[in-house]
Structures are given as C-alpha cells and as structure tokens.
C-alpha beads as a LAMMPS data file, in Angstrom:
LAMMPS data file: protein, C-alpha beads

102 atoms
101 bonds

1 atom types
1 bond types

-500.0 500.0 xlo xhi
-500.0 500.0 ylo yhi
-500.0 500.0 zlo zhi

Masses

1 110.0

Atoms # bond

1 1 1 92.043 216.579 -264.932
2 1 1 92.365 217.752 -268.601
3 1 1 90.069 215.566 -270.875
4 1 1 90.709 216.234 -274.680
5 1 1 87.267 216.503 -274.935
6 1 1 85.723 218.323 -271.956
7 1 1 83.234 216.484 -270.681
8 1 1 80.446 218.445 -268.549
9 1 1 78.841 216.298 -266.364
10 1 1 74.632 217.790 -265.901
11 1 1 73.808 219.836 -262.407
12 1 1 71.412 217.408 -261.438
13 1 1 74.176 214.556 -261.605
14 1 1 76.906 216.960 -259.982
15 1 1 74.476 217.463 -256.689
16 1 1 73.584 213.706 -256.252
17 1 1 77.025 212.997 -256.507
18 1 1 78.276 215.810 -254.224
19 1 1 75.205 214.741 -251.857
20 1 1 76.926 210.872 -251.884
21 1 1 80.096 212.293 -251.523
22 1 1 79.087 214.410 -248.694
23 1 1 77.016 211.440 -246.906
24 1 1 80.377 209.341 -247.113
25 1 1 82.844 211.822 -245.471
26 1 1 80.123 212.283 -242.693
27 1 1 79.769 208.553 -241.780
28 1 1 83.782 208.456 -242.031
29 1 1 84.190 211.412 -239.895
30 1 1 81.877 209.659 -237.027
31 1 1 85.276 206.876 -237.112
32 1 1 87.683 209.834 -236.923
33 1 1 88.712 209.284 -240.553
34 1 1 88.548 212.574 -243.102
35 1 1 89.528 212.432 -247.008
36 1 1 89.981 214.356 -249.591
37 1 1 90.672 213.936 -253.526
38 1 1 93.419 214.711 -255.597
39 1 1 93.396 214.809 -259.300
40 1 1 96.786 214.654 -260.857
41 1 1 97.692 215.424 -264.383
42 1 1 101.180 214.004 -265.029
43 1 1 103.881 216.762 -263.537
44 1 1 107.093 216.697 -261.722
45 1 1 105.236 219.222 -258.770
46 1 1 102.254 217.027 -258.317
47 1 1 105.170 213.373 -257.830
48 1 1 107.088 215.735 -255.603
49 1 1 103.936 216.358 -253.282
50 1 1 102.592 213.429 -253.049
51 1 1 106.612 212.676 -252.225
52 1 1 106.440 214.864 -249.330
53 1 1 102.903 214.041 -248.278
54 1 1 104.398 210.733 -247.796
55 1 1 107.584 211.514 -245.960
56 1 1 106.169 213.506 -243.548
57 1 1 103.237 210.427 -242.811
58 1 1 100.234 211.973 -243.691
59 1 1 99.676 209.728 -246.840
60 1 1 100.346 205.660 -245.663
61 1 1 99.551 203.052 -248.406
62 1 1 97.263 200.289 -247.385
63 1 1 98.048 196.558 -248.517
64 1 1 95.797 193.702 -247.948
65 1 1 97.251 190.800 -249.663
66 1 1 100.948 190.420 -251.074
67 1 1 102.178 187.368 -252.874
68 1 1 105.523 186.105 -254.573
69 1 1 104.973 186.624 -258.641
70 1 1 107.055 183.015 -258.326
71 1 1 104.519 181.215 -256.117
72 1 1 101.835 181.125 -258.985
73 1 1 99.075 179.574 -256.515
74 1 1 99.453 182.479 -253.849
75 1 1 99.591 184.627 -257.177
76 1 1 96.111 182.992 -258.093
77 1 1 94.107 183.018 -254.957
78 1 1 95.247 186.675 -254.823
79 1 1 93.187 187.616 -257.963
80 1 1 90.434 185.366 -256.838
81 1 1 89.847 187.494 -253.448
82 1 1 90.220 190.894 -255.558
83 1 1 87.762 189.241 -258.472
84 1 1 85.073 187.894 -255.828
85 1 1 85.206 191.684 -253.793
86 1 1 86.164 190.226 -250.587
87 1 1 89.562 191.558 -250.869
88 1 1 89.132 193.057 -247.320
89 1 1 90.977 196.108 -246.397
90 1 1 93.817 197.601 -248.723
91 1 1 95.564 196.692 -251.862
92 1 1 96.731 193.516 -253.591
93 1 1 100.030 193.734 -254.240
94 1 1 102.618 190.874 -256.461
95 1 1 106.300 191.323 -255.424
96 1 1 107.731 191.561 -259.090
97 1 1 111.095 191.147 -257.592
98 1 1 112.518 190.109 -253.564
99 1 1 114.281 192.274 -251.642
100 1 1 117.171 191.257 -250.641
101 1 1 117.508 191.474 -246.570
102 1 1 121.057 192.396 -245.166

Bonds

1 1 1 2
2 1 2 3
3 1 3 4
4 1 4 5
5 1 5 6
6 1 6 7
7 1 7 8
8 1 8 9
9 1 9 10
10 1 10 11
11 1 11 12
12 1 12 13
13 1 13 14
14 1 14 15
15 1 15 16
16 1 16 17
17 1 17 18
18 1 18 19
19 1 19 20
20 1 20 21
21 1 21 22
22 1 22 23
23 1 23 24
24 1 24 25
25 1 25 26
26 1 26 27
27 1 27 28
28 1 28 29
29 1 29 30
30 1 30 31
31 1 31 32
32 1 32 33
33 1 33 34
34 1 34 35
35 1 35 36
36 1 36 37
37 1 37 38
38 1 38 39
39 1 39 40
40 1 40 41
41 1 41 42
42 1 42 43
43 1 43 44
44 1 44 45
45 1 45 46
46 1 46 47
47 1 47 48
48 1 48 49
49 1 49 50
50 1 50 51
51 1 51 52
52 1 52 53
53 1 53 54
54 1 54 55
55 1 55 56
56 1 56 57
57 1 57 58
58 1 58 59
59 1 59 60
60 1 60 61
61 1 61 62
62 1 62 63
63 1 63 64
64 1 64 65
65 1 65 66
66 1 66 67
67 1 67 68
68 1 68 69
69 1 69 70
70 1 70 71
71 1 71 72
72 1 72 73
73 1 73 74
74 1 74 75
75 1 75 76
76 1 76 77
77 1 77 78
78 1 78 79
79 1 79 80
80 1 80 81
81 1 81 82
82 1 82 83
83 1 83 84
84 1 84 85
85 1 85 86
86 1 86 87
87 1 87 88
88 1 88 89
89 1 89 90
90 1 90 91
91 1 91 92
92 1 92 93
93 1 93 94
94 1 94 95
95 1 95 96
96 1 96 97
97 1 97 98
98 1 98 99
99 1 99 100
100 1 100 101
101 1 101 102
C-alpha cells in the first residue's frame, strides 16, 4: 500500500511485529486454519481476484449478527455487541435493503 508519505516503520518494531505475527499463524495452524494478508491499492486486477478467490471458495465471508436497518432495536443491540467486543465470531452486518424471495 502506497502512502503519500512513506512511512518506514523501525527494525526493531518490524521483528516484534513479524514475531506476533508469526506466533499467531502457529497457534492457528495447530486448528488447521492458515492466513495470509493482502494489501490492495484500488485496481480493477486486485476486485477481479478477490472475485475469483471467491468463486472458486477459497475466500468465504464470515457474519455474526445481521439485522433489518427497519427494526431500529435489532439495529441497536447490534452496535451494542460490536461496541462491548463480544461480537463473537464474524461480521455485523445491517440489511440496507430486503431481498426479495421468489
């Protein structure tokens, strides 16, 4: 990721947090679970691979809590779980607009 002003982050702070990093993927590897990142500047060929990443099932979103943006209560206690950090597992996610089911 291009910053305008090229930020350099110290050695010592680039090994403790490669040494975190590292610790993290270990303890998720022990659950069968590997990761990697992926820094995107805005681009048509970084939308279409993530596009295909998806379609072919190697990159599934994750959503924890979904509510109506009409049911302002379920809307509310939806911000309250993220704000308090016991969202659990996944994403919050407010349905802007319903699908409509066929």
């Amino acid at each position: 990721m291009q910053l305008p002003h090229h930020p350099v982050v110290p050695l010592p702070f680039r090994l403790v947090l490669n040494l975190i990093d590292w610790t993290r993927k270990f303890r998720a590897r022990r659950y069968g679970v590997t990761y990697t990142y992926m820094f995107l500047d805005a681009s048509g060929e970084d939308l279409d691979e993530l596009r295909g990443l998806v379609e072919d099932g190697k990159l599934r979103t994750v959503v924890g809590t979904t509510a109506s943006l009409r049911d302002v209560e379920a809307v509310r206690n939806a911000f309250q779980l993220v704000y308090s950090g016991r969202g659990g597992l996944g994403k919050a996610v407010i349905k802007v607009v319903e699908e409509e089911s066929t």
